[in-house]
C-alpha positions as CSV (number, residue, x, y, z in Angstrom):
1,X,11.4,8.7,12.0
2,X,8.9,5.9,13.1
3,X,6.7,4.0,10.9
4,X,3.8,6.4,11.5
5,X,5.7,9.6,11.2
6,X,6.9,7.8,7.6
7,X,3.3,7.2,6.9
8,X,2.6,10.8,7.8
9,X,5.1,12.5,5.5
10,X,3.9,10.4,2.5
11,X,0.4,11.9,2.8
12,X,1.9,15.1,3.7
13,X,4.2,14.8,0.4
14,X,0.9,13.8,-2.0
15,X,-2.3,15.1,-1.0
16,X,-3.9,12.6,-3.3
17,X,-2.7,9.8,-1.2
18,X,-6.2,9.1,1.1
19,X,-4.7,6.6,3.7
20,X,-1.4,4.8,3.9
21,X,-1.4,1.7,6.2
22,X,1.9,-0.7,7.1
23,X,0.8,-4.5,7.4
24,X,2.0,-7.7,8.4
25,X,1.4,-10.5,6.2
26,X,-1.1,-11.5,8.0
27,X,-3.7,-8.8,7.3
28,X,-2.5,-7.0,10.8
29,X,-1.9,-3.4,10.6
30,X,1.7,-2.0,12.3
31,X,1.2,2.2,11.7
32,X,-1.5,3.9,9.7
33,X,-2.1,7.4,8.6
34,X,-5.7,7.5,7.2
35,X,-8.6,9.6,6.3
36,X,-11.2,9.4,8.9
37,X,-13.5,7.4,6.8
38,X,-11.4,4.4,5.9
39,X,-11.6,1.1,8.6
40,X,-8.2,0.4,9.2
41,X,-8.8,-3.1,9.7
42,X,-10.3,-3.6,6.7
43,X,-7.7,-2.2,4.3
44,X,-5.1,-3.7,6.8
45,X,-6.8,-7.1,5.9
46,X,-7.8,-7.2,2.1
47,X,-4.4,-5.4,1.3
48,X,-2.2,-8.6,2.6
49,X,-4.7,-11.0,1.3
50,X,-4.7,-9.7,-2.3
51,X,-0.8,-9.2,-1.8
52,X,-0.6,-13.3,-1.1
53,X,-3.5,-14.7,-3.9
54,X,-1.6,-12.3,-6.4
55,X,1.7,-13.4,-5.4
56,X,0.5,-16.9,-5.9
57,X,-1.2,-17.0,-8.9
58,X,2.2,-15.1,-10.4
59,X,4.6,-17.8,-9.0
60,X,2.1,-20.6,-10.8
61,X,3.4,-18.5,-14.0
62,X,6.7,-18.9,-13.1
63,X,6.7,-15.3,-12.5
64,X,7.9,-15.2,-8.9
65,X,6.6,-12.9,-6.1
66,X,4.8,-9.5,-6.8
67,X,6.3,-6.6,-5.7
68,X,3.5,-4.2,-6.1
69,X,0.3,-4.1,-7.9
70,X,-2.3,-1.4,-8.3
71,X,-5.8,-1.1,-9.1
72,X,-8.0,1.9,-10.7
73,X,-11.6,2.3,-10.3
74,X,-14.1,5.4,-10.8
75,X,-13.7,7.0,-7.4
76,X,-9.5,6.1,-7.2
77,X,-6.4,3.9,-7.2
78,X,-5.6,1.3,-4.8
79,X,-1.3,0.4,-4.6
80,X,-0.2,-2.6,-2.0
81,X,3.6,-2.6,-2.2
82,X,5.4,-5.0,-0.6
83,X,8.0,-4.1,2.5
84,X,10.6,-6.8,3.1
85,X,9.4,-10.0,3.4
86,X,6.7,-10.0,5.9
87,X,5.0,-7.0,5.5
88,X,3.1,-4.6,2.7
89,X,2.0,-0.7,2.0
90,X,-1.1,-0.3,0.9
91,X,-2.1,3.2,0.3
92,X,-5.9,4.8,-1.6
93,X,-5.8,7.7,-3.6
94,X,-8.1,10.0,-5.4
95,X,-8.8,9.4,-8.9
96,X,-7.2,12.3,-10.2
97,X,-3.5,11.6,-8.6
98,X,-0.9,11.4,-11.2
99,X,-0.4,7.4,-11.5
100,X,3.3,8.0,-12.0
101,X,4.0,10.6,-9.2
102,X,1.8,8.3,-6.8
103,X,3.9,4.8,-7.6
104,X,7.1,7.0,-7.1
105,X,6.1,7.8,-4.1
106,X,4.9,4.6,-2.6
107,X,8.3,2.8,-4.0
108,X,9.9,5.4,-2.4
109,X,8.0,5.0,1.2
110,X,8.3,1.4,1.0
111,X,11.9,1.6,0.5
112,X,11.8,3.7,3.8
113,X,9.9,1.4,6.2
114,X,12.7,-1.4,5.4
């Protein structure tokens, strides 16, 4: 399977999961599978930056790099995961996917675009 067709089967697989996008670490994105509404430049973009700022903050803990971090507001959840090294998942879902479920299958997806 290609990187979109992976993209494709996670939404398939969770029909909470509003767009899925694979990005470089610099903000570029490599496949996407996305609801018609969301830029995929945009998300492409913020998910890698907030990725890095994250990532640095963490390491001036002495935590290291973060491997995935997710946000929850009224309308959804936002999860950027990271892929490797040099790249990141970030996928948007509705507000009433099941958290648990959702992370499972992002680790999962990520895992597969190695």
């Amino acid at each position: 399977m290609n990187q979109a067709e992976i993209l494709k089967a996670l939404r398939d697989a969770n029909p909470d999961i509003i767009g899925a996008v694979l990005v470089t670490k610099d903000g570029f994105a490599v496949a996407s599978d996305l609801a018609p509404n969301v830029d995929e430049e945009t998300l492409a973009a913020l998910a890698a930056d907030l990725l890095v700022r994250a990532s640095r903050s963490a390491s001036e803990f002495g935590q290291g790099q973060i491997e995935e971090l997710y946000a929850r507001t009224p309308q959804g959840y936002f999860v950027v995961a990271r892929v490797g090294s040099d790249q990141v998942l970030a996928c948007l879902a509705a507000i009433n996917a099941t958290l648990g479920l959702l992370l499972i299958d992002v680790r999962k997806t990520a895992g597969a675009l190695l």
